[in-house]
N, C-alpha and C positions, 0 to 999 in steps of 0.2 A: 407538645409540638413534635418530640421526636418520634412518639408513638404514632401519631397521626401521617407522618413522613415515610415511615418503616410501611404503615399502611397501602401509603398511593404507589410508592415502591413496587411493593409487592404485586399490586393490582397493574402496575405499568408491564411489570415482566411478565404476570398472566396475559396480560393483553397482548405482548410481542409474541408468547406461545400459539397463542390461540389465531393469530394471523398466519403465522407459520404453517398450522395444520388449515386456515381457510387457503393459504396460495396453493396447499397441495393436492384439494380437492378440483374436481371441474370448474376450469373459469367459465368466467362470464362470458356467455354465446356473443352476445353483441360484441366482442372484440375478439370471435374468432377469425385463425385466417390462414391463408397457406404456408406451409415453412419454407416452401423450397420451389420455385415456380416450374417444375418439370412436371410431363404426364403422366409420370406417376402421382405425383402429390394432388396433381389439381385435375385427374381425370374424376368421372360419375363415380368408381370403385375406392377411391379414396374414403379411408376410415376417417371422423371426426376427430378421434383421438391422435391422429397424426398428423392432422391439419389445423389443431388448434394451438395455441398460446399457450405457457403454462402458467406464467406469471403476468399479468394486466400491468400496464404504467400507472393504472388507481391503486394497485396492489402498492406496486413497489411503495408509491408515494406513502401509504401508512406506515410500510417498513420503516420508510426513513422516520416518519415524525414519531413511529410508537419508540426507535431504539435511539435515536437523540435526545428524546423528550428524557426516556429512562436510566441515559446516561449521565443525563444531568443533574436529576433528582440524588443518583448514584453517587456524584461526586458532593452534591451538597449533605447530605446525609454521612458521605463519609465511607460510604460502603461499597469494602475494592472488589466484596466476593460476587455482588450484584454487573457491578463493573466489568469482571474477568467474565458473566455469564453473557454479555454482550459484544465482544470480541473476540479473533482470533488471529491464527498464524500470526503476523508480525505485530499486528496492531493489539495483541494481548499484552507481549513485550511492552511497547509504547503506554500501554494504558498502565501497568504494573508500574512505569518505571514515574509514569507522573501522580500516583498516588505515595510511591517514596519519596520524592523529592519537595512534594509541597505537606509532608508529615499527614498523612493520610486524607488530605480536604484540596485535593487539586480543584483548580475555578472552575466554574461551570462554563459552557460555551454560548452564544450569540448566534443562533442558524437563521440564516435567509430559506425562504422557500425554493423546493431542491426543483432543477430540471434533469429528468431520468430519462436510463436510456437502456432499455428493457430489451434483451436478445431475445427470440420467437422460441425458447425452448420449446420441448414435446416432453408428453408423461416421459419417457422413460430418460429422459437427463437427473441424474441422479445428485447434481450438485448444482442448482440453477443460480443467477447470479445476474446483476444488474449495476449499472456505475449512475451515480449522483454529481452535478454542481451544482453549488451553493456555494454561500458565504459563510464562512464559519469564524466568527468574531470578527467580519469586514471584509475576512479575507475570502478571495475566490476559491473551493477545493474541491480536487475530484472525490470522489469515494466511492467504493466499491463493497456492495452487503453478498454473503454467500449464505443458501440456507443449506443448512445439512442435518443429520440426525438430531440436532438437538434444539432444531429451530433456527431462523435470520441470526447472521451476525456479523458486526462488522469487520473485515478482513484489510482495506488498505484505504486508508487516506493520505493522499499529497496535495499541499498547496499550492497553488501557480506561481511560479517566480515573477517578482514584479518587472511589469511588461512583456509577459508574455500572454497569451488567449490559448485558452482550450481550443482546438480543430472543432471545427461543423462535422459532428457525427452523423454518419447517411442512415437515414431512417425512408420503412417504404410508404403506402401510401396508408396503413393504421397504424403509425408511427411507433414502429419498431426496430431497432437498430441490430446489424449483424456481426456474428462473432468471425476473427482473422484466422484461419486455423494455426496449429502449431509450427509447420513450415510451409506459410503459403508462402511462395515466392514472385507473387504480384507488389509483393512490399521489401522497398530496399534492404531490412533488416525482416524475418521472422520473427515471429513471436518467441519461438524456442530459443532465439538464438541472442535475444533481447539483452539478459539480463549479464550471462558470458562474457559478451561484448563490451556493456559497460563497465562491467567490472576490470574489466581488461586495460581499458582506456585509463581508468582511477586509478591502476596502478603503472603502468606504462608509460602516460601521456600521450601528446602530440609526436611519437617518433616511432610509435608502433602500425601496423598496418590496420589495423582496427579501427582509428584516429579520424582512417579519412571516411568513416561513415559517421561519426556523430561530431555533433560543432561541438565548439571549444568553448568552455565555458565555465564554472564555478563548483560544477559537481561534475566535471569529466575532467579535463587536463591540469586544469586548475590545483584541484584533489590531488595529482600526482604530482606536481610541481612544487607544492605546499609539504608532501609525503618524503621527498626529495631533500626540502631545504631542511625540515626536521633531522633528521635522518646523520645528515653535516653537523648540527649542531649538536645531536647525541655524542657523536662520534668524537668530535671536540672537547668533548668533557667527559670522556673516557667509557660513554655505553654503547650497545650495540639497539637499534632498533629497525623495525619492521613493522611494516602495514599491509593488511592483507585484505582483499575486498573476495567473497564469493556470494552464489545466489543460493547455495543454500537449498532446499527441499520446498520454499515456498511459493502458493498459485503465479499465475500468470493468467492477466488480463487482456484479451486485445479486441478493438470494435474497430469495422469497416470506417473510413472517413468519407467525408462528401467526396474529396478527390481522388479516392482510389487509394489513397494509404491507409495506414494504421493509428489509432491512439493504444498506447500499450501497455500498461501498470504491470508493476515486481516490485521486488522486496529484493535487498542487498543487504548482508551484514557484513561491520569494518572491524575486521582485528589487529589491534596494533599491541606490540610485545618492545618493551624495553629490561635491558638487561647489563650489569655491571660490567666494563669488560676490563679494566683496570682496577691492581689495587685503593687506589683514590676512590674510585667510583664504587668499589663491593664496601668500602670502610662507610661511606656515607649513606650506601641505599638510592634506592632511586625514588625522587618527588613527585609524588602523585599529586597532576594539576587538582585547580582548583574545582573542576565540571565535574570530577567525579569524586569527589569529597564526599557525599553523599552514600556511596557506594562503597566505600573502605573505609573502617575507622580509626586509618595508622596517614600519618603525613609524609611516611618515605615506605616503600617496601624494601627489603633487605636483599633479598636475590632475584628477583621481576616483580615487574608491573604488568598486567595483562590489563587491556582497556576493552570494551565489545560495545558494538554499536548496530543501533537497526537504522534502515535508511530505505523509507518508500519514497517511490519515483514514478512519473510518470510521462512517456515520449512519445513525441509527433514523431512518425514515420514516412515518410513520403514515399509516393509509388516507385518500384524496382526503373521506371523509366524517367524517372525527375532524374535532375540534374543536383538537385543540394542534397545538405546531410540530415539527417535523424538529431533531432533537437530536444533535449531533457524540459521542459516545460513545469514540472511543476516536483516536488520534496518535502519531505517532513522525516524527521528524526530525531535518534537521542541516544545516549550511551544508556546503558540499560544493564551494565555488568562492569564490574570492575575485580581483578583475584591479587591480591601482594600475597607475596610468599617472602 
């Protein structure tokens, strides 16, 4: 059984390869189409090659089912190196850190069939890229596949917070959806300016000027208010602590919405540092919660705790002329590092 497993395995990640090198070749003519509705793209002199699609929504859809399918075999089998060859940037973290914590057989997942949502690349996009919803064990999640040198992979999944909906992404009439550039400013927030901002807010709150563009809620004000009362309670018991949110080196997603906004996927990492600052507090060491028990094999550390944490997100943006704020919609994360010194 296990040889025969290793088998379909192996055969699932040739198969992810081999689609990788089919999305890179000439798509399929039946769904070619203009990228850019100007006379240049869509005069008689227009080349083929810059008017067509580079990745199909048939395309995507294999991706998704060939790197779910292989992920899951990955995790029944046990095997983190298969695993780590199907993710990245944040989500390699995330998948590393759920093959430590369930002793190398993290569960396998429950996929619904995905709706994608394919941006009108051209050959020469060098790092193409497409966002997925589905349900993944029930639950509703975006996701986001990037393919690069080394073939499709997955780069950022966030769940929907319960009661919220994913935005109607504007797709045109062969149902392709468009990328937000990095500072367009038809959208209240930018893209570039996405991930900063929140960050900002997680650790600031409600009283920074930041605040009054994204609502208030469970992973924005919330996060600092929580970061805040920790903090008093360190301090009370003689340690020093700090929470630090940045965005870190990682992509950024963003697609046009029906209404002229944004939907907009990042990655945020959380660092929080506690540190003895009384003799009472260096004699004891400081108690490493229970979440990352996992991650350090001592139950106090002697002169810090260092905790690190990944955290993908993904935000409705509403147009630069709405009147509301930029709303976090959907999350998934996990501490993914822990250092006692």
């Amino acid at each position: 059984m296990r040889a025969d497993g290793r088998r379909k395995l192996t055969m699932l990640a040739a198969g992810l390869m081999a689609g990788a090198v089919a999305c890179s070749g000439a798509p399929e003519t039946g769904l070619s189409a203009k990228v850019d509705p100007t006379p240049a793209a869509t005069g008689p002199a227009a080349e083929p090659a810059a008017t067509a699609a580079l990745v199909t929504p048939e395309q995507a859809r294999e991706v998704f089912a060939t790197i779910t399918s292989t992920d899951n075999l990955a995790r029944a089998m046990g095997s983190h190196m298969y695993a780590e060859q199907l993710n990245r940037d944040g989500q390699n973290s995330l998948t590393s850190t759920a093959f430590q914590v369930n002793d190398g057989r993290p569960p396998t997942r429950a996929w619904g069939p995905p709706e994608v949502f394919v941006p009108r690349f051209t050959a020469e996009e060098g790092s193409p890229w497409f966002t997925a919803l589905a349900t993944r064990d029930g639950r509703p999640t975006l996701l986001t596949f990037v393919r690069g040198d080394s073939g499709w992979r997955l780069s950022l999944a966030a769940e929907l917070v319960p009661g919220e909906k994913a935005p109607e992404v504007a797709l045109d009439a062969e149902g392709y959806a468009t990328v937000v550039p990095p500072e367009d400013k038809s959208v209240l927030i930018g893209p570039k300016f996405m991930a900063p901002l929140h960050a900002t807010v997680a650790e600031t709150g409600s009283g920074g000027v930041a605040a009054e563009l994204l609502t208030a809620g469970p992973y924005t004000t919330e996060v600092a208010a929580k970061s805040a009362a920790d903090r008093k309670k360190w301090e009370l018991d003689g340690y020093s602590y700090d929470a630090i949110f940045t965005p870190g080196d990682n992509p950024v997603y963003a697609l046009r919405t029906a209404d002229g906004g944004a939907l907009i996927q990042y990655t945020l990492t959380r660092a929080t540092t506690t540190t003895p600052a009384t003799k009472s507090a260096e004699s004891e060491g400081v108690p490493v919660p229970r979440e990352a028990r996992w991650a350090i094999d001592v139950s106090r550390a002697r002169r810090s705790l260092k905790i690190y944490e990944v955290n993908q997100y993904a935000t409705a943006v509403p147009p630069a002329t709405s009147t509301t704020r930029a709303t976090v919609i959907a999350r998934d994360g996990a501490i993914h590092r822990a250092v006692g010194e």
